[in-house]
C-alpha positions as CSV (number, residue, x, y, z in Angstrom):
1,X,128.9,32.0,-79.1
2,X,127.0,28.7,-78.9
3,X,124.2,30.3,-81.2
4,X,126.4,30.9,-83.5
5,X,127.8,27.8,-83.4
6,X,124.5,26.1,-83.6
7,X,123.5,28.5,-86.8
8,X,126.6,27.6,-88.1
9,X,126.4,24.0,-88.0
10,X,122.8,23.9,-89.5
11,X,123.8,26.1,-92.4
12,X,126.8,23.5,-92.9
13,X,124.1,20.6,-92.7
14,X,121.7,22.2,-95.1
15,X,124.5,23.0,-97.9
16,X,125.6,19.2,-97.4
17,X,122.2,18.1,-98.1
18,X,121.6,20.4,-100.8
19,X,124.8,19.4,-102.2
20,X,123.5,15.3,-102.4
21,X,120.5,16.1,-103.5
22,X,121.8,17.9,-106.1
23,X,124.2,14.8,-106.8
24,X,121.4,12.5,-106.8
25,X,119.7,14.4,-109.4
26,X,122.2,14.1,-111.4
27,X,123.2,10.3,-110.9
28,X,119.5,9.9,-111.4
29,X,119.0,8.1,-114.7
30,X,115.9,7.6,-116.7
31,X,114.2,4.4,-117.2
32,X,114.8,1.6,-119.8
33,X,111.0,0.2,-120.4
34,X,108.3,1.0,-118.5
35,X,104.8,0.0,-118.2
36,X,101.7,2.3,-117.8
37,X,98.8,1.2,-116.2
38,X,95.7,1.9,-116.0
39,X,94.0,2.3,-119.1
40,X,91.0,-0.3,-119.2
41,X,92.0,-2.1,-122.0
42,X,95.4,-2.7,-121.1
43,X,98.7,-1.2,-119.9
44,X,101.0,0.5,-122.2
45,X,105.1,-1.1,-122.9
46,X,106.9,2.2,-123.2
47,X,110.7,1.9,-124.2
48,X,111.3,5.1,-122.5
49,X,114.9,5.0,-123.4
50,X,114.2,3.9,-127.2
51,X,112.2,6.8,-127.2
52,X,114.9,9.2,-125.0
53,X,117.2,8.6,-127.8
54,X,114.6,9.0,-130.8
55,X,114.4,12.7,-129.5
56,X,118.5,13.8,-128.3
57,X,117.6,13.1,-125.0
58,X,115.4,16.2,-124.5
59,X,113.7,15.2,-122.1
60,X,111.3,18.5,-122.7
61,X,109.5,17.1,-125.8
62,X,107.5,15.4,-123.4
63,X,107.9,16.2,-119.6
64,X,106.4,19.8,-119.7
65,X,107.4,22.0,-117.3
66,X,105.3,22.0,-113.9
67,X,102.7,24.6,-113.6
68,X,102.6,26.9,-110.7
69,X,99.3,25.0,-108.7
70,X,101.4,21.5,-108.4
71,X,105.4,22.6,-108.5
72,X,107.3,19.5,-109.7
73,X,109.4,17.8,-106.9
74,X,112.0,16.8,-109.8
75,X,112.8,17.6,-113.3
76,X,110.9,14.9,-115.1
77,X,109.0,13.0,-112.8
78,X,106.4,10.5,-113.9
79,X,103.1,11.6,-115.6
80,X,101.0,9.8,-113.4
81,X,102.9,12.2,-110.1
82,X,100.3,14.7,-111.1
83,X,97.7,13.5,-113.8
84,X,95.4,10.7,-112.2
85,X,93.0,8.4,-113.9
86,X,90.6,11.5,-112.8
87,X,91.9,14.8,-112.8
88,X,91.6,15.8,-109.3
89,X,92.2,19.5,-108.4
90,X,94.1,21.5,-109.2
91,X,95.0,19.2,-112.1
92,X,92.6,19.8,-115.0
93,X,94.2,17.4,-117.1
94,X,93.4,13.3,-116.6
95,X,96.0,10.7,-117.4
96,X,94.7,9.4,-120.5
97,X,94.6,13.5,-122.1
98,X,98.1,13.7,-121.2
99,X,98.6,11.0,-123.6
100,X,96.5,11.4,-126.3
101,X,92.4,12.5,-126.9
102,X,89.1,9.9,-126.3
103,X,89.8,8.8,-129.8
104,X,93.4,8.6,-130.0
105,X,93.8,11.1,-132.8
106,X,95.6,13.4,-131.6
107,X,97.7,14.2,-128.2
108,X,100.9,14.0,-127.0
109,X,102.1,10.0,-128.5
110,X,100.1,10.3,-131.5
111,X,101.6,13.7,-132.9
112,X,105.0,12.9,-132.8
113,X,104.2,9.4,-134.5
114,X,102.5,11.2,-136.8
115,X,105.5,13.8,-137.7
116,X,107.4,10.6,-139.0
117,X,105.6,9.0,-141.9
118,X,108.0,6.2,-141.6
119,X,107.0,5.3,-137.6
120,X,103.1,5.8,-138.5
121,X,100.9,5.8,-135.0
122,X,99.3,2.6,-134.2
123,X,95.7,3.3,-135.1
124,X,94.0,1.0,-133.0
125,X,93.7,0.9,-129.7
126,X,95.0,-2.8,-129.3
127,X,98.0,-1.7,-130.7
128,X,99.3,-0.3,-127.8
129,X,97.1,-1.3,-124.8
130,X,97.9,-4.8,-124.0
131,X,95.9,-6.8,-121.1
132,X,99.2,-8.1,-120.6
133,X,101.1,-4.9,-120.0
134,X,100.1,-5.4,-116.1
């Protein structure tokens, strides 16, 4: 009887903490702006929510889904959760790819800037990277 009662309780426990996570997740909220760092010639201001609402808040257009050799630990955590300044396994993908190529002609910011003739992509590098976006 106390086994049960033991199994019992910690199936109880686990639903209730299932339960707030799964509330958390939901209260989470994205960010307003944010700054990413790292880039040598400066850190990028990204008006994450400018750019939420540019898009109908599908978050998809640019958190992809997590691949099966690093599992996301939330829907649409941050880039730099998985790509690093150099990929390290089992990423094959370094921070600045997931952003755009070498020459900042194509890639993730650029194509969508580049969809809208009216919101041309910044075509220098200055234009984005700041020194002081720290």
């Amino acid at each position: 009887m106390k086994r049960l009662t033991v199994v019992l309780v910690a199936i109880a426990a686990l639903a209730i903490a299932a339960s707030g996570a799964a509330v958390f997740a939901q209260a989470e909220k994205a960010p307003g702006v944010v700054i990413l760092k790292g880039a040598p010639m400066g850190g990028v201001k990204f008006d994450h929510a400018k750019h939420a609402k540019a898009v109908g808040d599908k978050c998809d257009t640019c958190h992809h889904a997590s691949k099966a050799e690093m599992p996301a630990k939330t829907a649409n955590q941050k880039c730099t959760d998985c790509h690093t300044k150099v990929a390290a396994a089992p990423m094959k993908t370094k921070l600045q790819a997931a952003f755009h190529d070498p020459m900042a002609k194509k890639g993730l910011c650029i194509d969508c800037h580049a969809k809208d003739e009216a919101k041309k992509a910044p075509v220098k590098c200055a234009d984005c990277h700041k020194k002081e976006n720290v």
